[in-house]
C-alpha positions as CSV (number, residue, x, y, z in Angstrom):
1,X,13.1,21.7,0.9
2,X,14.1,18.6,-0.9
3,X,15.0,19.5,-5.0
4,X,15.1,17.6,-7.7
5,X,18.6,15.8,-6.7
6,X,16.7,14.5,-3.4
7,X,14.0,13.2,-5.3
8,X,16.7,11.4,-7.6
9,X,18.6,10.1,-4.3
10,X,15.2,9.0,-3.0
11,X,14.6,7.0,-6.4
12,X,18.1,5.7,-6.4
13,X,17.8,4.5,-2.7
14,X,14.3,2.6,-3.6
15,X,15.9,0.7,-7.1
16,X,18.9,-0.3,-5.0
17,X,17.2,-2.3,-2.5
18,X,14.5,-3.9,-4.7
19,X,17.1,-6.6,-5.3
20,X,17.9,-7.9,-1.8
21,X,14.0,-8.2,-1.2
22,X,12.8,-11.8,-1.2
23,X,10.4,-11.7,-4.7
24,X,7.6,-11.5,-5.7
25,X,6.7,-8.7,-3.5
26,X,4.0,-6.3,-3.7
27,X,6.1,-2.7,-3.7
28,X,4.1,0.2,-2.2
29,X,5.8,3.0,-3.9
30,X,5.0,6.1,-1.1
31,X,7.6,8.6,-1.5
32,X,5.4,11.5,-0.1
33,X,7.3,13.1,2.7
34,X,10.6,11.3,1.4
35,X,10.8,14.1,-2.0
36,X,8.9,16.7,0.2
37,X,6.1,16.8,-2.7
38,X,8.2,16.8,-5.1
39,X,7.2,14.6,-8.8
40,X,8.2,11.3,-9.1
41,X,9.5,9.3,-12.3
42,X,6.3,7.0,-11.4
43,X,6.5,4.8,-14.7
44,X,10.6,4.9,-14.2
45,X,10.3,3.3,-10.8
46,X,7.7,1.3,-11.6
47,X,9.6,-0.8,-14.5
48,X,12.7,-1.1,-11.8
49,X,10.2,-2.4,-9.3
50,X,8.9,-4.9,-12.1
51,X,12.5,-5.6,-13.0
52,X,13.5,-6.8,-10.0
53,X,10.6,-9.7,-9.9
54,X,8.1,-7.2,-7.9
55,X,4.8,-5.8,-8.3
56,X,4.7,-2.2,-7.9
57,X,1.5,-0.2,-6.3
58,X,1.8,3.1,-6.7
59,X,0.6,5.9,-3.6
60,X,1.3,9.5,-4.2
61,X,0.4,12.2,-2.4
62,X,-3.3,13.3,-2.2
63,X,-2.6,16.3,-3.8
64,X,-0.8,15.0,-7.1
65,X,-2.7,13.3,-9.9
66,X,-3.0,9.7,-10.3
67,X,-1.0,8.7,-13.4
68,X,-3.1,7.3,-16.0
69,X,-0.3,5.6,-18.4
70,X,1.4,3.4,-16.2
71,X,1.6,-0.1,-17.2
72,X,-1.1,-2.3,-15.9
73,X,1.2,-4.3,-14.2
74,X,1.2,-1.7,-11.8
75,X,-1.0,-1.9,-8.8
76,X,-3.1,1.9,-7.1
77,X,-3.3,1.9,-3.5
78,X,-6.1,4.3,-2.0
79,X,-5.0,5.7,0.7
80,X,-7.6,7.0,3.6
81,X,-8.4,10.1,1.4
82,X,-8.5,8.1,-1.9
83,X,-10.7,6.1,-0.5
84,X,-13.4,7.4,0.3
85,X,-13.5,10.3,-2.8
86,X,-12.9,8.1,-5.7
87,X,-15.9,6.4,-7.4
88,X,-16.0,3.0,-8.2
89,X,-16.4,3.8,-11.8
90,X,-13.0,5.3,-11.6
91,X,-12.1,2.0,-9.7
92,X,-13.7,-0.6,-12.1
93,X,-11.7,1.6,-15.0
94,X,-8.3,0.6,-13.2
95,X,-9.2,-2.9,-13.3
96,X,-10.9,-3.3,-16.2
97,X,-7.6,-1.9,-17.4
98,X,-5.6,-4.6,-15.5
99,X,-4.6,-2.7,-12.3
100,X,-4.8,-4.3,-9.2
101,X,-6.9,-1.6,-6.2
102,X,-5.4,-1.8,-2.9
103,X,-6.9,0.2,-0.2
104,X,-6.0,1.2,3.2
105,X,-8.3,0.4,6.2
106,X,-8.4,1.4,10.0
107,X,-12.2,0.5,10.9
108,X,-15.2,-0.4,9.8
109,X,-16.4,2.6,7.8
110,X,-13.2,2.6,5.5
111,X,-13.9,-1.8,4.9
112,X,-16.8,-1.0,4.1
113,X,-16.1,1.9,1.6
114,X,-13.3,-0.8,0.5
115,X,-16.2,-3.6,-0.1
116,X,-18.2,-1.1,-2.1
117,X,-15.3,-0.3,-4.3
118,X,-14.7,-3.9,-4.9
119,X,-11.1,-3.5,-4.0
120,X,-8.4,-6.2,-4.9
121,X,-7.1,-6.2,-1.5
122,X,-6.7,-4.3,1.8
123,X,-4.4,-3.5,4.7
124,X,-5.8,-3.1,8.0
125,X,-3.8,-0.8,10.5
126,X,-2.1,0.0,12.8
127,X,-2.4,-3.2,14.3
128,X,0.2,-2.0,17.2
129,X,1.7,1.0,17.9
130,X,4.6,2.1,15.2
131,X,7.9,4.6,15.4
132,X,6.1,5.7,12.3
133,X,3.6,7.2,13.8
134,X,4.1,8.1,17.0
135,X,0.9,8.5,19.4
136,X,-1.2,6.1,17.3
137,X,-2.3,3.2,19.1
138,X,-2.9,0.2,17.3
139,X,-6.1,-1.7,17.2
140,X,-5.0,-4.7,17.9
141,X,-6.1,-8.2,17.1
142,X,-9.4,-8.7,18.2
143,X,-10.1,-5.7,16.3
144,X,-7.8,-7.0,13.4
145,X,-10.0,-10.3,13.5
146,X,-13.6,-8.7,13.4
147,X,-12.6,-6.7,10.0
148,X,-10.7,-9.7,8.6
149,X,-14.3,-11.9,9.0
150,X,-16.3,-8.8,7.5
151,X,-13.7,-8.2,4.1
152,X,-15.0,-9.8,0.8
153,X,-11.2,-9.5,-0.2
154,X,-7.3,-11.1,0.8
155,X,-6.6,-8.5,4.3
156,X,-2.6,-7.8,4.9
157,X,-1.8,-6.9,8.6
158,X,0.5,-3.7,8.6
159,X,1.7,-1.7,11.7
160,X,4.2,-3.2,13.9
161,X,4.0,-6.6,12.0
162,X,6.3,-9.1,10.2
163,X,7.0,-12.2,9.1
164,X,6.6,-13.8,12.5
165,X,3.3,-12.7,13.3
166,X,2.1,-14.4,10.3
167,X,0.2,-17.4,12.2
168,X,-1.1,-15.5,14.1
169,X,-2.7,-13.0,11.7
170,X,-3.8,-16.2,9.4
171,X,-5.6,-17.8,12.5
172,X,-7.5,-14.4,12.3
173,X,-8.8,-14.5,9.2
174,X,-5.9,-12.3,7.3
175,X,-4.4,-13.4,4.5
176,X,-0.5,-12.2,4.9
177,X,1.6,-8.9,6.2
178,X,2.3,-5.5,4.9
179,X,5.0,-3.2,6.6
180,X,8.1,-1.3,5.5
181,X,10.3,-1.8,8.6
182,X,9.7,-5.9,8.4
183,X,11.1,-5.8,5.1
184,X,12.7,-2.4,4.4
């Protein structure tokens, strides 16, 4: 079990590296198995994030609450779960409050949730298969393509992608890339 020293290590390994990313980056902040559930300083790690010239999203656990006093610089991410149990009053609240609402897509069913919520933004994975998770085949990019023509919203290629894919995922209708091994 991870305590709370392993949940400050974890913290201290994220604000270290914020520096040597290329800003302004959107910073999905996914500790999850990292502090093995344990709380994280979310508003602390958020004004590093912002410090360094990034935009923090924040993406806990499904279990633990959303925080609701985090500056509204700070971006939510809906993961899978998230997605399709929060109401878009809940949603609309965020934004009216000046929170960007990412959301995490794999197929039709969860764009289409996303579209309902009126998301800021999406990512669509796994585009290929990731060490991340193992045995998860990607969709790959004709898939990739059909939901990127479908989104009312910017869609961010994540699994297996970086920076030199791209082209490639612009020719398809997406609008950039998301991963944590590309940039991590």
């Amino acid at each position: 079990p991870v305590g709370a020293a392993g949940v400050r290590a974890w913290q201290a390994g994220v604000e270290s590296r914020l520096h040597a990313l290329r800003a302004p980056m959107l910073v999905n902040l996914r500790p999850g198995r990292a502090t093995g559930g344990k709380a994280v300083s979310w508003p602390a790690l958020a004004r590093a994030v912002l410090a360094a010239g990034h935009w923090p999203l924040v993406n806990p656990p499904d279990d633990w609450p959303w925080p609701d006093d985090l500056d509204p610089r700070v971006g939510l991410h809906l993961n899978h779960a998230r997605l399709m149990t929060m109401s878009a009053e809940r949603v609309r609240d965020y934004q009216r409050r000046g929170h960007l609402i990412t959301a995490a897509v794999h197929d039709r069913a969860t764009l289409d949730r996303a579209v309902e919520l009126a998301v800021d933004l999406v990512t669509v994975s796994p585009l290929r298969a990731t060490a991340t998770h193992p045995g998860v085949s990607g969709i790959g990019w004709p898939a990739f393509a059909e939901l990127a023509e479908a989104a009312s919203m910017p869609v961010y290629a994540l699994g297996g992608v970086g920076v030199d894919d791209l082209p490639r995922i612009w020719r398809r209708g997406g609008f950039g890339v998301a991963g944590i091994s590309a940039f991590w």
